[in-house]
C-alpha positions in Angstrom: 0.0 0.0 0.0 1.4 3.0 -1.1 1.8 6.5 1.1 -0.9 8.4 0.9 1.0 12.0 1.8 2.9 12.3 -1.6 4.2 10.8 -4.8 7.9 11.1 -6.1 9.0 11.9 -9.7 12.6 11.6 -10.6 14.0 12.4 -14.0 17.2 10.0 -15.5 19.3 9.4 -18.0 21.6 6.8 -17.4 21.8 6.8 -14.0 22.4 3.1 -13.0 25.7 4.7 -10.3 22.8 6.6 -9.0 19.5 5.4 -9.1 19.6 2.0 -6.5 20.9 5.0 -4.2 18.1 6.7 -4.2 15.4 4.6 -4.4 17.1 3.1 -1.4 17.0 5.9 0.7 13.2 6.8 -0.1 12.2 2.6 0.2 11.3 3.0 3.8 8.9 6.4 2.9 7.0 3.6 0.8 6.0 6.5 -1.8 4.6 5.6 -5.5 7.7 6.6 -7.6 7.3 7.8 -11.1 10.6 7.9 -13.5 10.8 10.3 -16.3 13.5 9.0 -19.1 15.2 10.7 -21.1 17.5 7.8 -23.5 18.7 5.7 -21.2 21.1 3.1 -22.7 22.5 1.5 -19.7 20.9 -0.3 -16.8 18.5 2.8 -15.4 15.3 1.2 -17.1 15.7 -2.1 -15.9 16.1 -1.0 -12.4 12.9 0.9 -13.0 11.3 -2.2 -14.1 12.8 -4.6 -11.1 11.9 -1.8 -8.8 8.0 -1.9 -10.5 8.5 2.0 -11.3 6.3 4.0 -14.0 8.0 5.0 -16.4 8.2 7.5 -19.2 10.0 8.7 -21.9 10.4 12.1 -23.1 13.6 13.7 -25.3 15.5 16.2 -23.3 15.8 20.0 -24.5 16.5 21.5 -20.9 15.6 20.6 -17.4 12.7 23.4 -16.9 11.1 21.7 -19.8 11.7 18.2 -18.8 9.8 19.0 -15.6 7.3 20.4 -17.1 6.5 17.4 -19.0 7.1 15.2 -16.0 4.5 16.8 -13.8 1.7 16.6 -16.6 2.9 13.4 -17.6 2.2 10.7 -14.5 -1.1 10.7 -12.6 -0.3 11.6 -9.2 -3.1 10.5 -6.7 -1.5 12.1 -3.7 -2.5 15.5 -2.5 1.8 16.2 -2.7 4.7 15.0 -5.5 8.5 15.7 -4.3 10.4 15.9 -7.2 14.4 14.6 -7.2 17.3 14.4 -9.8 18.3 10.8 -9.9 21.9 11.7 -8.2 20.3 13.1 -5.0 19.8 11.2 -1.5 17.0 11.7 0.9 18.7 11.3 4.0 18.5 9.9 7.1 16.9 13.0 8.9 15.1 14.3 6.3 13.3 11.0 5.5 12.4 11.0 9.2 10.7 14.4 8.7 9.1 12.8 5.8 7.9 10.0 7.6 6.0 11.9 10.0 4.6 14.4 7.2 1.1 14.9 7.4 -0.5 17.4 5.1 -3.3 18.6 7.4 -0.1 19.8 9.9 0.5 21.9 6.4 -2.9 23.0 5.8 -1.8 27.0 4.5 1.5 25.6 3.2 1.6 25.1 -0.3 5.8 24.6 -0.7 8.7 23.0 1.2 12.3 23.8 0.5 14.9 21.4 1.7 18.2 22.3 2.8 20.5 20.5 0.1 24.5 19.5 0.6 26.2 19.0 -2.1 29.1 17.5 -2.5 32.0 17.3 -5.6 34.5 14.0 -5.7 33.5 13.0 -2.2 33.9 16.7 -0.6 30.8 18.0 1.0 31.0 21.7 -0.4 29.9 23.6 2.7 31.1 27.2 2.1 31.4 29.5 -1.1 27.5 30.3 -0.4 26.4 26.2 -0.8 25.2 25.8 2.3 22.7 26.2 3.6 20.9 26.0 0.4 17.4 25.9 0.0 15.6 24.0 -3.4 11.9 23.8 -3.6 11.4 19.9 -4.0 8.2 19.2 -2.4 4.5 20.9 -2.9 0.7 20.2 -3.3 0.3 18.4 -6.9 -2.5 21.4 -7.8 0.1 24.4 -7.1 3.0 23.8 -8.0 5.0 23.8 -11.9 8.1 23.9 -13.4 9.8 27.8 -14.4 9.5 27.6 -18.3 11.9 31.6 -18.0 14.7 29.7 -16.9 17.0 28.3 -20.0 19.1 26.2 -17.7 18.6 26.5 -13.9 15.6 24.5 -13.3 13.1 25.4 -10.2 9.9 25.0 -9.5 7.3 27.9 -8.4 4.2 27.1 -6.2 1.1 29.6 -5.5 0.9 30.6 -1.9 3.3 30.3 1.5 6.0 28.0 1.3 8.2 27.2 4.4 11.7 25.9 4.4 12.9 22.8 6.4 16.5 23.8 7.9 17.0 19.8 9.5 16.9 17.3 7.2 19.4 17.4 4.2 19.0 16.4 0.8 22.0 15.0 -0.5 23.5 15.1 -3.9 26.4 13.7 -5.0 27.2 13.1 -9.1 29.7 10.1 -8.8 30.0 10.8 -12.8 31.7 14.1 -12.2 34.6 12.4 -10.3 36.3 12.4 -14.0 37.0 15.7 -14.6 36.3 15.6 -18.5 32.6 14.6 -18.0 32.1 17.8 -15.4 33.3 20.0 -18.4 31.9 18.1 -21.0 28.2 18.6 -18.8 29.3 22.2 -17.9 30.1 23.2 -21.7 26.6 22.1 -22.4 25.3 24.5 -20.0 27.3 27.5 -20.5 25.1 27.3 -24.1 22.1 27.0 -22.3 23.1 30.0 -19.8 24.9 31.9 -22.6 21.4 32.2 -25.1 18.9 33.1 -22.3 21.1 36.0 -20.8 20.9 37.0 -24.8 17.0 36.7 -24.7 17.2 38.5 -21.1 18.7 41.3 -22.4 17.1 41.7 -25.1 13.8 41.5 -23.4 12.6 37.7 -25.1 12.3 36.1 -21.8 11.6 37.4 -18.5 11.6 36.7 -15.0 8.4 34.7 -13.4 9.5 35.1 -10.1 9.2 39.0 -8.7 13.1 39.5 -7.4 13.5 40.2 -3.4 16.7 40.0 -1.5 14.4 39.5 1.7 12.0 36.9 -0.3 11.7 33.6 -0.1 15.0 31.4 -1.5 13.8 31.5 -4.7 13.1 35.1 -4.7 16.5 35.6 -3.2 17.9 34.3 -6.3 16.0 35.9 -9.2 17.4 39.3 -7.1 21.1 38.0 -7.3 20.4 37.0 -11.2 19.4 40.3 -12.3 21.9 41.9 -10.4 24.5 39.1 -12.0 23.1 41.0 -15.3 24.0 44.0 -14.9 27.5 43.5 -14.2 30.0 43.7 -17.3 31.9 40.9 -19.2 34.0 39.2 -18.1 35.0 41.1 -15.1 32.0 39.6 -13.2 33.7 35.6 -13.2 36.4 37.3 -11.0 34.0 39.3 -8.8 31.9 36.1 -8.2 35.1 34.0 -7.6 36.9 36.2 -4.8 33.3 37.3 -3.4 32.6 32.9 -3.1 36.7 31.8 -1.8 37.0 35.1 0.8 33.3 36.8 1.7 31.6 33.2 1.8 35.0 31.3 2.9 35.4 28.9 0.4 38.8 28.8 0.7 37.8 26.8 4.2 36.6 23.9 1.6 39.8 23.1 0.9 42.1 21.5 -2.0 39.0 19.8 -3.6 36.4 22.6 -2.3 38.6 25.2 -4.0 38.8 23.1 -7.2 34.8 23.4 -7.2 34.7 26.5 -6.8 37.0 27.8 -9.5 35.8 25.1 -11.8 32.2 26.3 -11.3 32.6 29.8 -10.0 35.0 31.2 -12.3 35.6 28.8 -15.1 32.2 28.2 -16.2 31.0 31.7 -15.8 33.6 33.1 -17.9 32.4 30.6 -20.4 29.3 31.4 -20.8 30.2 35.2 -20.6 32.8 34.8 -23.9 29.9 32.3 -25.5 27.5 35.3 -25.0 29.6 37.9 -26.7 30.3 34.9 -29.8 26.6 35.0 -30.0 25.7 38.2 -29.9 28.6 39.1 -33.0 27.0 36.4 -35.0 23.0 37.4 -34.2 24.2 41.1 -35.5 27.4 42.4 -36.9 27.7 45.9 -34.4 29.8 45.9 -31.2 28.2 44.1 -28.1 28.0 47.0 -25.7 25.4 48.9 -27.9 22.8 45.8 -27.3 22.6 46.0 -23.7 19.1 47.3 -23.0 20.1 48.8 -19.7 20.1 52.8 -19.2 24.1 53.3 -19.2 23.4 55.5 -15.7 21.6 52.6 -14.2 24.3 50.3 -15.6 27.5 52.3 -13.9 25.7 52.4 -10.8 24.9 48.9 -10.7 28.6 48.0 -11.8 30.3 50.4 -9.6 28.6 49.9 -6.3 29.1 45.5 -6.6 33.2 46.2 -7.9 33.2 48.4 -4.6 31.7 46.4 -2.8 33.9 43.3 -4.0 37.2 45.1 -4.1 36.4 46.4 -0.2 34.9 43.2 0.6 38.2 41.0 -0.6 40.5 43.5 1.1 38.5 42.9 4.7 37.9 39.5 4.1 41.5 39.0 3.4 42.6 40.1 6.5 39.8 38.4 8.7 41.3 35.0 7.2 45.1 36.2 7.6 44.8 37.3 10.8 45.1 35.2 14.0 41.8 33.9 15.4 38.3 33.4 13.6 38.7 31.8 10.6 42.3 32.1 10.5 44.1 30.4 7.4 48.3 30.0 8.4 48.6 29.2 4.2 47.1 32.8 3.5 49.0 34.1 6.4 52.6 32.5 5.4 52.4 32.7 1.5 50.1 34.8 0.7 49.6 37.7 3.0 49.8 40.8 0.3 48.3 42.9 3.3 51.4 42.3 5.2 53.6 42.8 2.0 51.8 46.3 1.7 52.4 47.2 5.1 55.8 46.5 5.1 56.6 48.5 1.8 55.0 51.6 3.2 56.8 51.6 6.3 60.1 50.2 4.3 59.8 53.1 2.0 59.0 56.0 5.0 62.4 54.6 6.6 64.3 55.1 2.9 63.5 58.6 2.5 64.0 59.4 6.2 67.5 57.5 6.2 67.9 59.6 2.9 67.2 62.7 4.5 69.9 61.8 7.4 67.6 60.8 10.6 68.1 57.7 12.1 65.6 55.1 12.3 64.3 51.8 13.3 61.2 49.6 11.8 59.4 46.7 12.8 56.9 44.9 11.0 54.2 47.4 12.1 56.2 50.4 13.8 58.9 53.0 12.3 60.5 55.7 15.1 62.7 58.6 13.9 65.1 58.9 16.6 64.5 62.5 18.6 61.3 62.8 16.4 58.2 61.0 16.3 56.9 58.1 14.9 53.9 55.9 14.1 51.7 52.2 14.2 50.9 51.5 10.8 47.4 49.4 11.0 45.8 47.8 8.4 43.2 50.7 8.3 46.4 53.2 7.3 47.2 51.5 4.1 44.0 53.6 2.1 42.4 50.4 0.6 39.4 52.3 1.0 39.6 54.9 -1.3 41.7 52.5 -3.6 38.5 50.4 -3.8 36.5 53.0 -4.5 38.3 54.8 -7.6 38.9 51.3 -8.8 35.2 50.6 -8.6 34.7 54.1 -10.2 36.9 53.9 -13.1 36.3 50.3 -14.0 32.4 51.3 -14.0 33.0 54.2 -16.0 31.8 53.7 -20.2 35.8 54.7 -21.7 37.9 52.4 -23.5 39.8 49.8 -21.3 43.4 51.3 -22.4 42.5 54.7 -21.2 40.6 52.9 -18.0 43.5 50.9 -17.1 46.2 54.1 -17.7 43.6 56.7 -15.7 43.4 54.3 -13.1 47.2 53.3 -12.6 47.3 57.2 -11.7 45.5 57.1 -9.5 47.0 54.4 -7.4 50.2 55.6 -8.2 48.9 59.2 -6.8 46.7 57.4 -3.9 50.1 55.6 -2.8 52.9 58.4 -3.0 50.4 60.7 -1.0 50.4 58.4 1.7 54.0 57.7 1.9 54.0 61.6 1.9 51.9 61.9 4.8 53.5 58.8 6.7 56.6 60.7 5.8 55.2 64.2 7.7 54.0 62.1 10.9 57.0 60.4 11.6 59.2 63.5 11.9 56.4 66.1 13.3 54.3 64.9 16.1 51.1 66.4 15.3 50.4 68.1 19.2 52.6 70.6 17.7 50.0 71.4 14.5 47.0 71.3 17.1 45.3 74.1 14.9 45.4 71.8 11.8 42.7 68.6 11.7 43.2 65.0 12.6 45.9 63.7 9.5 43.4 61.3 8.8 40.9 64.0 8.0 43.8 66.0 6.1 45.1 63.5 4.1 41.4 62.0 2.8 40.7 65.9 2.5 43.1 66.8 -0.2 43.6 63.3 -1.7 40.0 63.2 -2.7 40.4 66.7 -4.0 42.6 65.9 -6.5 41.2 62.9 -7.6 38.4 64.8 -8.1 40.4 66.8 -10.2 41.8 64.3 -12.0 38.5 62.8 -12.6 37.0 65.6 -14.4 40.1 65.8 -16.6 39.3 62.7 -17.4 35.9 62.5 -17.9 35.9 65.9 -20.3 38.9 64.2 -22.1 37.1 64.0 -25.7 40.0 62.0 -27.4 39.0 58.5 -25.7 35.0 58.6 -25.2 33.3 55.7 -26.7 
């Protein structure tokens, strides 16, 4: 007798390595399984068949479509389906919960989410932003279908409340992508699929079902971090993505395996897809990429400029959270490569040149410089200006100039940003500022004028007619 909560639906294609897995783990739930096929030519159908599954085929085009079909496909008698990829575990926890699921105890809920781990050659991928992670697999059989808007990134939307279940982990696991080629050979699949519906984003052919919300539910969460993902530029955004998942979300904690994933799928396949959707876009039309992009060019330097700040400040900070004893302190990042420390010490290096130059004795540690009879100063991490380095990097990178004159511009103004400080370092060690008590704090002086001439800098620049696109 089958249970009378819910029904599964699982989708395959050869997936004999996973399948007995699965249907072992949801066995004791003694649910009516339903199997939708897509080619199988190895052992998956007559597990299906042993097993006394229903099954189906249909011919895969893309996973929201392949869902789609599934959920019209099967008659599903129970008042709730859960819906599963065929490389994905009910656990031990989460098949207790299931157990003791009864849908009047759910009588407003329409949607459960269930907190996945995922896991890559046998690593369970816990930072980088993959945990917790929340997937709508369960929801009443009436309210719930598959997200035709997506191209590659499957989901499912439901009408009404949904609630998440935090205990209780879906597992996944593909034991196929243990051989490297077959992740890339899966991965270069989807970069197409990714790479033609940002071009039918942008060019306003497909939109998004779900309304965005950072504060939403997961799935809202996500459509939010998509069209911001959107908005950033080319190219640049695989390296934003990659330092904000290995330093903001530690996945450098993951590991030699855990950072493997995460460039592999966090910088290598992004970039992908972002040099497949400029390939594309040449060969839809012969005129430069840039002048497709639907997006007001103000809105789209905003966007761009406030997530480079927020990544360049971000990386800066997070850097020296993890190089920095206690926390999440990393002794590799500390010992090899701590560029924070390398900063540091050139600043304080270079002060003790000039000084030496100019005939006053001095003495450095690694975070102190005294000018004998003088003064002196600490040199925190807070001194080095990665603050307003961040921010006229984000500024000029934003700004719509061609990338030579961006680069050269910008080089300035580090260059500038840098020499001031050494300057000012320079002043404090020899004067001790009691004496200048009618001037402001140096912090206040030296942001004061440094910003002033950026400023002026930045107009030059921005008049400049010889380099405007």
């Amino acid at each position: 007798m089958y249970n009378k909560e819910f029904s599964f639906i699982i989708l395959t294609r050869n997936e004999e390595i996973h399948l007995p897995r699965l249907l072992t783990s949801i066995l004791p739930l003694q649910a009516e399984v339903f199997v939708m096929d897509s080619g199988s030519s190895d052992q998956t159908l007559e597990i299906c068949k042993d097993s006394h599954i229903n099954t189906v085929f249909h011919t895969f085009e893309n996973h929201p479509k392949q869902w789609h079909y599934a959920l019209r496909a099967f008659e599903i008698r129970t008042p709730w389906v859960i819906c599963l990829d065929a490389d994905q575990v009910v656990s031990p926890q989460l098949q207790t919960l299931l157990s003791n699921f009864k849908s009047e105890d759910h009588e407003h809920i329409n949607g459960i989410y269930f907190n996945r781990k995922n896991y890559f050659k046998g690593k369970w991928i816990r930072h980088g932003g993959y945990f917790p992670k929340y997937l709508l697999k369960m929801f009443r059989t009436t309210a719930g279908w598959s997200d035709l808007a997506e191209n590659m990134d499957h989901r499912f939307i439901v009408s009404g409340k949904t609630t998440c279940w935090k205990e209780g982990y879906l597992i996944e696991e593909n034991l196929k992508e243990n051989e490297i080629s077959f992740w890339i050979s899966k991965h270069n699949t989807y970069s197409d699929l990714l790479a033609t519906e940002e071009i039918e984003r942008r060019q306003n052919i497909r939109k998004q079902s779900i309304k965005p919300s950072l504060f939403g539910t997961p799935d809202q969460k996500n459509a939010w971090l998509k069209r911001l993902w959107w908005h950033l530029p080319l190219h640049i955004r695989p390296f934003l993505y990659f330092i904000y998942r290995i330093l903001l979300q530690r996945g450098l904690l993951d590991g030699k395996t855990g950072l493997i994933y995460h460039f592999l799928q966090g910088f290598w396949f992004r970039m992908i897809v972002d040099i497949k959707i400029e390939e594309k876009m040449s060969a839809y039309q012969d005129i430069p990429f840039q002048h497709k992009c639907q997006n007001p060019p103000a809105v789209r330097f905003t966007v761009c400029f406030l997530a480079l700040f927020i990544c360049f400040y971000g990386f800066h900070l997070g850097f020296i959270g993890l190089s920095s004893a206690g926390g999440f302190y990393s002794k590799t990042l500390d010992r090899h490569f701590n560029y924070i420390e390398a900063w540091r010490n050139f600043n304080i290096r270079t002060t003790a040149m000039i000084l030496e130059y100019l005939e006053y004795k001095v003495t450095t540690t690694s975070s102190r410089l005294h000018v004998s009879g003088r003064a002196g100063f600490i040199m925190v991490y807070s001194c080095l200006g990665y603050g307003i380095m961040s921010f006229v990097s984000a500024f000029v990178l934003s700004y719509p100039k061609p990338l030579v004159s961006r680069i050269k511009f910008l080089l300035l103004c580090l260059s500038t940003i840098q020499t001031f400080n050494i300057f000012r370092l320079t002043m404090i060690a020899l004067f001790d500022q009691t004496s200048f008590y009618f001037l402001p704090d140096h912090h206040v002086l030296y942001n004061t004028l440094l910003y002033i001439l950026l400023s002026f800098f930045i107009f030059i620049w921005l008049d400049d007619p010889a380099d405007k696109l």
